[in-house]
N, C-alpha and C positions, 0 to 999 in steps of 0.2 A: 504493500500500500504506500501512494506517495505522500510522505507531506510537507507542509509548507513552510518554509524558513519564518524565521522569530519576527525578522524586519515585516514578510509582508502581514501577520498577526499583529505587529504594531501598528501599522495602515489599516486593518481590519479596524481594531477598537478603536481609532481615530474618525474611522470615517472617510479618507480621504486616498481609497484605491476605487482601481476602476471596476464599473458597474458589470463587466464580464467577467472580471477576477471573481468580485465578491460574490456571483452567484456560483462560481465552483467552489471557493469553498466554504458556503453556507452547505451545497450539496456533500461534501468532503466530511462535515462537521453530523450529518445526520445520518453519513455511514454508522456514527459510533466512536470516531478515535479520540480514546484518553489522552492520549499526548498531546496533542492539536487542542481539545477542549480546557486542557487542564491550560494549556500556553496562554488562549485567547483569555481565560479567566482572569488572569493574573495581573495579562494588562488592560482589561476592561475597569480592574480595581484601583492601577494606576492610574486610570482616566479618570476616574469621578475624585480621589483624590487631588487633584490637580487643580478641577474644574471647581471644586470647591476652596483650595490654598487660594485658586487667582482671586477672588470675590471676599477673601477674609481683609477684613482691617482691622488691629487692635486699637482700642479705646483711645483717645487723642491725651486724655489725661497719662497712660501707662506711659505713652512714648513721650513725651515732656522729661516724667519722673527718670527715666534710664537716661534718658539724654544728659539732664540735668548731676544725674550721679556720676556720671563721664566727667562731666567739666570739674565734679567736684573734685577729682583726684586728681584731677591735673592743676589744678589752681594753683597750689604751693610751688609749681613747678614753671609759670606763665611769665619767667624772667623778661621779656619782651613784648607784655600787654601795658596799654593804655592806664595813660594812671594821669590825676589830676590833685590837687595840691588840697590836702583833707583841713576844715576849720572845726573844730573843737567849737559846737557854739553855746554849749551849755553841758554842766556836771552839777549836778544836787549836791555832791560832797564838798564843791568850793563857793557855795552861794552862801551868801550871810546870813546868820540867824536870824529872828526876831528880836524886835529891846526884851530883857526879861528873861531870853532862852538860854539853857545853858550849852544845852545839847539836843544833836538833831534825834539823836536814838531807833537811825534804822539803819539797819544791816541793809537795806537794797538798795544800790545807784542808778543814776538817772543820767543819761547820757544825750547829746543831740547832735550830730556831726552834717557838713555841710558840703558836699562834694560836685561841684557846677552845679546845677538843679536840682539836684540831686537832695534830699533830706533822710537820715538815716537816724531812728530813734534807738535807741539800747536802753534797754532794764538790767541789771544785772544782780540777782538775787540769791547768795550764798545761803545754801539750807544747813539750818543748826545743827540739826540731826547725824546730819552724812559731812564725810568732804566731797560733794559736789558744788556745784554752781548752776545754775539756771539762766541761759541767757534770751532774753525776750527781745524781740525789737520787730520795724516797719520799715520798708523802704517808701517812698514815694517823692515822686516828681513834684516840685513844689510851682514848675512853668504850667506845667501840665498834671492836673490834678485826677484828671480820666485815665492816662496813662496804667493799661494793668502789666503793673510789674511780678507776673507770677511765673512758678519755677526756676527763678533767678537763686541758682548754688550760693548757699551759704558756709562755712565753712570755719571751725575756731582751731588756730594753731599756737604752740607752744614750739617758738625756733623752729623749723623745719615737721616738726611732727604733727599730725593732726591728729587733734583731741575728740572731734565730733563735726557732720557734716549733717546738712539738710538742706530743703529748696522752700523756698516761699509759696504762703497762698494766694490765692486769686487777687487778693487785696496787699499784697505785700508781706504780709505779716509771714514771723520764722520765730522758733522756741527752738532752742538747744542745749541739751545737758552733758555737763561732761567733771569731770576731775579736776578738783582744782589745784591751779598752777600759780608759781611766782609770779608769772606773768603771762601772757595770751592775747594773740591778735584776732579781731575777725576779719574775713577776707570776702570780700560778698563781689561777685562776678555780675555787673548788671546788662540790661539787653543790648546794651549800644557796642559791648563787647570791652568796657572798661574793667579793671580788677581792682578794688577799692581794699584795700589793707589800711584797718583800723587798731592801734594800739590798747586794747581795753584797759590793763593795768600795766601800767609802767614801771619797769625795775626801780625809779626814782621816787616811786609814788610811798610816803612815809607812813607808821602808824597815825603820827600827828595830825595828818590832813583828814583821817576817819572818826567816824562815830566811837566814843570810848567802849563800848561791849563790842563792838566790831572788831575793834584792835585787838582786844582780849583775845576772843572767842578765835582769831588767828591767829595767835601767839601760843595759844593754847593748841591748834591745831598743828601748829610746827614740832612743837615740844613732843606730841605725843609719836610725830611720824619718827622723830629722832629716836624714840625710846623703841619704838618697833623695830628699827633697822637693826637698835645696839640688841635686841635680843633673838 
């Protein structure tokens, strides 16, 4: 019995052999031959596979997220992106008190930074509990206030090493937890394709300039990392 090479069974489940071929061996196929049936089977399953991959699209949110985790790991590494000259326009821990106040008495800072149109807000919220840190903050275009800065990699590094990464919401908005460090920058990659590196605490930055349970409550945290190592 003849039968028919794999190519023209892959023109068969295609569709796209000629109209005399495909009547011998539709005749060929109702001899009975397993081999020839089991062939066309196989790539008939590979067609509807196919016919279904071409017509899929995943969700526009998932491909944002992976894209955006991409940039995240290269960010530390974007020696040669756009950068703009960062103003410090407001910190809560160097504003003045009130007449009468002694102390401000919060362990959370309030940060406002200023990068061309840029406006980038920072919370930074050290939990008593743990040695984490909690960093909150908003990007937004302060020319253009419609402007949706979302999935924009956000990213907190300690020298070279990254501590925690994430992308913004719809609105801007980004929360990130990580361990805390002497010191920490965040790096936030926005859409125009600038990489904005922000100093959060500064190796210079003293107990003096904080809140007094602040200072403690960090000095206390140092003490104890030191006593952990020495055992």
């Amino acid at each position: 019995m003849r039968h028919y090479s794999l190519e023209k069974w892959v023109d068969f489940a295609r569709n796209v052999i000629d109209e005399g071929e495909k009547v011998k061996m539709q005749s060929h196929l109702q001899t009975g031959c397993t081999a020839c049936s089991k062939e066309l089977r196989m790539w008939q399953r590979l067609q509807q596979v196919a016919r279904r991959e071409s017509v899929y699209a995943p969700p526009e949110g998932t491909v944002r997220t992976v894209n955006a985790s991409f940039a995240n790991r290269s960010a530390g590494q974007l020696r040669h992106a756009k950068s703009e000259a960062i103003t410090l326009l407001f910190d809560s821990f160097r504003s003045p008190l009130l007449a009468g106040v002694r102390s401000a008495e919060s362990a959370s800072q309030q940060l406002l930074y200023g990068v061309g149109d840029y406006r980038i807000d920072v919370r930074i919220e050290p939990q008593m509990d743990s040695e984490k840190v909690v960093v909150i903050g908003q990007v937004l275009n302060c020319s253009d206030p419609d402007e949706r800065l979302a999935a924009a990699p956000v990213s907190l590094f300690t020298g070279r090493k990254m501590l925690a990464e994430s992308v913004t919401s719809e609105f801007g908005e980004f929360q990130i937890e990580c361990e805390l460090a002497e010191s920490f920058r965040l790096v936030v990659l926005l859409a125009d394709g600038k990489q904005v590196s922000i100093p959060l605490v500064e190796p210079g930055f003293t107990t003096r300039e904080m809140p007094t349970h602040v200072a403690e409550n960090n000095i206390l945290r140092k003490s104890s990392r030191i006593k952990k190592k020495q055992y």
